[in-house]
C-alpha positions in Angstrom: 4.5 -5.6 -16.7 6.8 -4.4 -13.9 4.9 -1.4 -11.4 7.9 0.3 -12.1 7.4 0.2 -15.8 3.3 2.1 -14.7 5.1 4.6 -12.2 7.7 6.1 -15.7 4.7 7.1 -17.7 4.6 10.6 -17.9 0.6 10.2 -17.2 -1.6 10.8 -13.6 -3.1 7.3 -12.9 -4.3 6.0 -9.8 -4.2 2.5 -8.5 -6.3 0.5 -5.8 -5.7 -2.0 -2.8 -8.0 -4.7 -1.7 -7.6 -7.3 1.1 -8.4 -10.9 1.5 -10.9 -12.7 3.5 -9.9 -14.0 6.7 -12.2 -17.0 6.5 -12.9 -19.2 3.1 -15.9 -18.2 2.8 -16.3 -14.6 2.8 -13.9 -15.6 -0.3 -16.4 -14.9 -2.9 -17.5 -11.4 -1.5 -14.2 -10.3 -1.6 -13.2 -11.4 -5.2 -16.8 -9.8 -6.0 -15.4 -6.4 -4.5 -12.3 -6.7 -6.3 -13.4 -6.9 -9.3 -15.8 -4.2 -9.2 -13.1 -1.9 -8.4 -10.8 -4.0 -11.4 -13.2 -2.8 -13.8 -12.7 0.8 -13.1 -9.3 0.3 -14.6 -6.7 1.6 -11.8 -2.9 1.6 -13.1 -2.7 -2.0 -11.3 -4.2 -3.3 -7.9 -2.2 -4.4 -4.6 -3.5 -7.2 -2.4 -2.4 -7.4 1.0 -1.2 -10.4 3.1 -2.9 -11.1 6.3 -1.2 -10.0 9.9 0.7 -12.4 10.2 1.4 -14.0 6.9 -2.4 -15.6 7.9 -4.0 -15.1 4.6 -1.1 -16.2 2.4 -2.9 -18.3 -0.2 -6.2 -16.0 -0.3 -4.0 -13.5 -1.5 -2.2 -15.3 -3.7 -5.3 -16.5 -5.6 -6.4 -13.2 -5.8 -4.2 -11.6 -7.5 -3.5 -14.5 -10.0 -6.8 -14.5 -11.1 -7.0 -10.9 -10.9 -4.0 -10.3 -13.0 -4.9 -13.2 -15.6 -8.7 -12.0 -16.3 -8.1 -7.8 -16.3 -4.6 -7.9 -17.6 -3.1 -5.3 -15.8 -0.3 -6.0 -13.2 -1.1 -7.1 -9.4 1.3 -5.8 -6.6 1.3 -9.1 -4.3 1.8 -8.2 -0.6 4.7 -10.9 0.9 5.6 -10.8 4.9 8.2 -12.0 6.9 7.0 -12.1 10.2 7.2 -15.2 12.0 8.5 -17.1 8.3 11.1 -19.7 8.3 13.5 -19.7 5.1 11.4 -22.8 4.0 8.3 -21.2 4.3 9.6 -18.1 2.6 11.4 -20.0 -0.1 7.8 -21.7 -1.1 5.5 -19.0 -1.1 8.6 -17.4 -3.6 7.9 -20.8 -5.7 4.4 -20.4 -5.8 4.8 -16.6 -6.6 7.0 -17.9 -9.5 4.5 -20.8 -10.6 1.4 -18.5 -10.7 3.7 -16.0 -12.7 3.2 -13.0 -10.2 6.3 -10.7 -10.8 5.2 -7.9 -8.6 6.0 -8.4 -5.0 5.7 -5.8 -1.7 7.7 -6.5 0.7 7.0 -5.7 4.6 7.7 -7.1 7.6 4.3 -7.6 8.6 1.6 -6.5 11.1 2.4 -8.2 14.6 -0.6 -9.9 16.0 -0.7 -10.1 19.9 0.4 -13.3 20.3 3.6 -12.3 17.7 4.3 -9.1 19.9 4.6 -11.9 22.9 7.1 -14.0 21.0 10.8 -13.5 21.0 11.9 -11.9 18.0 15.7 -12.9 17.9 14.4 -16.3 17.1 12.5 -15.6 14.0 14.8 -16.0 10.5 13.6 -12.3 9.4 13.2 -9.5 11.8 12.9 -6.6 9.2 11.7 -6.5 5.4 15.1 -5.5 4.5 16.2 -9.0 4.9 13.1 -10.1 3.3 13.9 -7.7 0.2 17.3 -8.8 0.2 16.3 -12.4 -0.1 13.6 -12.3 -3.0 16.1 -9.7 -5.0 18.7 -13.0 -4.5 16.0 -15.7 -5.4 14.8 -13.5 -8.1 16.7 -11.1 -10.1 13.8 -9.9 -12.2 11.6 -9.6 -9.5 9.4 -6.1 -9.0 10.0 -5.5 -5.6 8.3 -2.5 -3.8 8.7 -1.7 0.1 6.7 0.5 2.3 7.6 3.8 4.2 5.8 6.0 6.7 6.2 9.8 6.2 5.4 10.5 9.6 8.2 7.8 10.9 7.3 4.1 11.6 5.8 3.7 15.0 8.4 2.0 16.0 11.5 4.6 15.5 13.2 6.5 17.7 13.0 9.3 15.2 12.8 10.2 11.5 16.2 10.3 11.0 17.0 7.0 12.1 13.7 6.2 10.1 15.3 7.1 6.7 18.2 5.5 7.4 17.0 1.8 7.3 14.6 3.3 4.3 18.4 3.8 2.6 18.9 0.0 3.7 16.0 -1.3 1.8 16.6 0.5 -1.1 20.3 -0.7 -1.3 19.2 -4.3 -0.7 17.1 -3.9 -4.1 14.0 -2.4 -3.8 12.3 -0.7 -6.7 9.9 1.8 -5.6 8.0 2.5 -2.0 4.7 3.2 -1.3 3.9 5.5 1.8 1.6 4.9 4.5 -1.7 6.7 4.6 -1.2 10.4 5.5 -3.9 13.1 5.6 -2.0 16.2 5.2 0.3 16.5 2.0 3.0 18.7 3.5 4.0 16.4 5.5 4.9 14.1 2.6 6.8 17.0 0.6 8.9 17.2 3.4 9.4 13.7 3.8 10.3 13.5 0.0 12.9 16.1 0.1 14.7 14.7 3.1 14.8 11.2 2.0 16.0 12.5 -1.6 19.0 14.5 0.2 19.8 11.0 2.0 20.5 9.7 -1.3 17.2 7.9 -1.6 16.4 8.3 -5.6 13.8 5.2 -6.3 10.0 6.0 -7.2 7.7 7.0 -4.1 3.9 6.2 -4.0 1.7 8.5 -1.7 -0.7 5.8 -0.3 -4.4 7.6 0.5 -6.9 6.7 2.6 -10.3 7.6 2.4 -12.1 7.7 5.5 -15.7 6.8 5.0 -16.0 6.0 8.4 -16.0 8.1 11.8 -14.7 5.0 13.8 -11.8 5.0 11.1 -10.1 7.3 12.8 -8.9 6.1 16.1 -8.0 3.1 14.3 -5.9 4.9 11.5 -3.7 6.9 14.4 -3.0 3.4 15.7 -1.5 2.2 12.8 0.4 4.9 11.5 0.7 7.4 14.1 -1.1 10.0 11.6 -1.6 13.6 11.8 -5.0 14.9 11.6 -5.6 18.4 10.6 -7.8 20.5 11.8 -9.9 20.5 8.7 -10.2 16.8 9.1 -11.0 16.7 12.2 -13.8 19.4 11.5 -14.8 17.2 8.7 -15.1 14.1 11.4 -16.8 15.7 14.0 -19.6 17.2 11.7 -20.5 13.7 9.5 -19.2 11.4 11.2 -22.3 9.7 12.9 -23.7 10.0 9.3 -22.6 7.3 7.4 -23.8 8.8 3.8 -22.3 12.1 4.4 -19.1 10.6 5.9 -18.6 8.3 3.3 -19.0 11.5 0.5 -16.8 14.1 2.8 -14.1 11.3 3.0 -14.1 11.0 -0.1 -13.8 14.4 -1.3 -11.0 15.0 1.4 -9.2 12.1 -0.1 -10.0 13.5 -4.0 -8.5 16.8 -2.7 -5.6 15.3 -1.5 -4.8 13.3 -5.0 -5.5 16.6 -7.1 -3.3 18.3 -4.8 -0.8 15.9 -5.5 -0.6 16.1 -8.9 -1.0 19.8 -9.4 2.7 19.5 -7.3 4.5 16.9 -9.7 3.6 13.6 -8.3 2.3 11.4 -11.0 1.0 7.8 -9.2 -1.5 7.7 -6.2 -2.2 4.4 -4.0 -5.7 4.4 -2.9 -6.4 2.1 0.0 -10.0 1.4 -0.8 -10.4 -1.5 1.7 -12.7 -3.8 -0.5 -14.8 -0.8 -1.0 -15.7 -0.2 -4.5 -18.0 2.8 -4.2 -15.5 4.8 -2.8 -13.0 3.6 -5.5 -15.8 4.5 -8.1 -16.3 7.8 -6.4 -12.4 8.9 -6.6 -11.8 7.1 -10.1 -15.3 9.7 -10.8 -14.1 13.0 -9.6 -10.7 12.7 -11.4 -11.8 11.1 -14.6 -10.9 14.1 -16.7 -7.3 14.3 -15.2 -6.4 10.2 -15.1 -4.6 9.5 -18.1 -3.6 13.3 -19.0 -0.4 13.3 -19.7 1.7 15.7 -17.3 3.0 18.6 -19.0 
């Protein structure tokens, strides 16, 4: 089943990400995790791809196996970065071989020694080429990209921002899926500009739970995010308690996702980082509004 097939249901359903091990064997752990949070029964599950493209075949095997034994689809992360067309052009093959027909496309985390690296020699620069190239190899292909309603780090500005969004939808991508965000006006103002820009596919909030005061700093570094003041009240009063920060992070994020449906939006992306508490806490609190059917 296509994710695009999950996000035209006229239901609220929620789905999960997980990431793979960096080393072989913390394998096991991670697939342990994984399908802890599988069993709760999210719409489907993403797995991510390694900065770097450096956990390529961990998550390939994760989400083949996750797919085959839960039976709902798997959103396989593919990057660019640093990829030759060969090297692209097999991990496509092996996508196709292990029958994963859900793909996200990004350009990829830079490590430090990438950011060092000169760019104009790599075959992709941006995951609209990569997008481009896996709608050509693939027709039939799922393919989701990401967006950042706060603008990507590295744009001048948000208009310049929504116009290469334009460019990957044009160059056949299905649906986006936002970067985490932890105040929800922000995204209904990012959705009505990049519907006036003539951007009509799906768009998946993406919500991150922090569980975790030292979350923070690293969450602003990624994404740039805004913290309220309500979150940052929240931080500052649990977070050098790990059991209350874990349950107030939670809450915020469960907020946020009823919120979000009570304004139209039908599909929430939970980045549960291998975390299956706090993917049984959220799939808990909104277990008598998940599968409703939206009036």
């Amino acid at each position: 089943m296509k994710i695009t097939e999950i996000l035209e249901r006229r239901e609220y359903s929620v789905s999960f990400e997980v990431f793979p091990p960096k080393k072989d064997g913390n394998f096991d752990g991670v697939v342990r995790a994984t399908e802890q949070i599988a069993e709760l029964k999210p719409a489907y599950m993403s797995v991510t791809y390694g900065a770097g493209g450096g956990t390529g075949e961990y998550t390939m095997r994760i989400a083949d196996q996750t797919e085959k034994k839960y039976g709902f689809p798997v959103l396989a992360h593919l990057t660019c970065v640093s990829s030759t067309k060969e090297s692209l052009g097999e991990a496509i093959a092996e996508l196709r071989r292990r029958g994963i027909g859900n793909i996200l496309a990004l350009r990829g985390d830079l490590t430090p020694e990438l950011e060092r690296t000169d760019r104009s020699l790599w075959a992709y620069s941006h995951a609209t080429e990569l997008i481009a190239e896996l709608r050509s190899a693939d027709p039939g292909l799922c393919i989701g990209g990401a967006c950042y309603p706060e603008t990507h780090p590295e744009s001048p500005d948000q208009k310049e921002d929504i116009k290469h969004l334009k460019e990957k939808a044009d160059a056949g991508c299905d649906f986006f899926t936002t970067q985490m965000f932890f105040d929800n006006s922000l995204f209904y103002n990012f959705m009505y500009k990049i519907r006036e820009a003539g951007i009509t596919v799906p768009v998946v909030p993406g919500i991150m739970p922090i569980t975790n005061g030292n979350q923070v700093e690293r969450a602003v570094k990624l994404s740039g995010s805004f913290m309220p003041q309500r979150f940052k009240s929240l931080v500052d009063a649990f977070g050098s308690d790990p059991e209350a920060m874990t349950q107030a992070g939670i809450a915020y994020a469960t907020d946020q996702i009823i919120d979000l449906f009570a304004n139209g939006i039908r599909h929430v992306h939970v980045y549960s980082m291998n975390k299956p508490a706090v993917a049984a806490g959220i799939t808990g609190a909104l277990s008598s509004i998940i599968g409703k059917k939206v009036k």
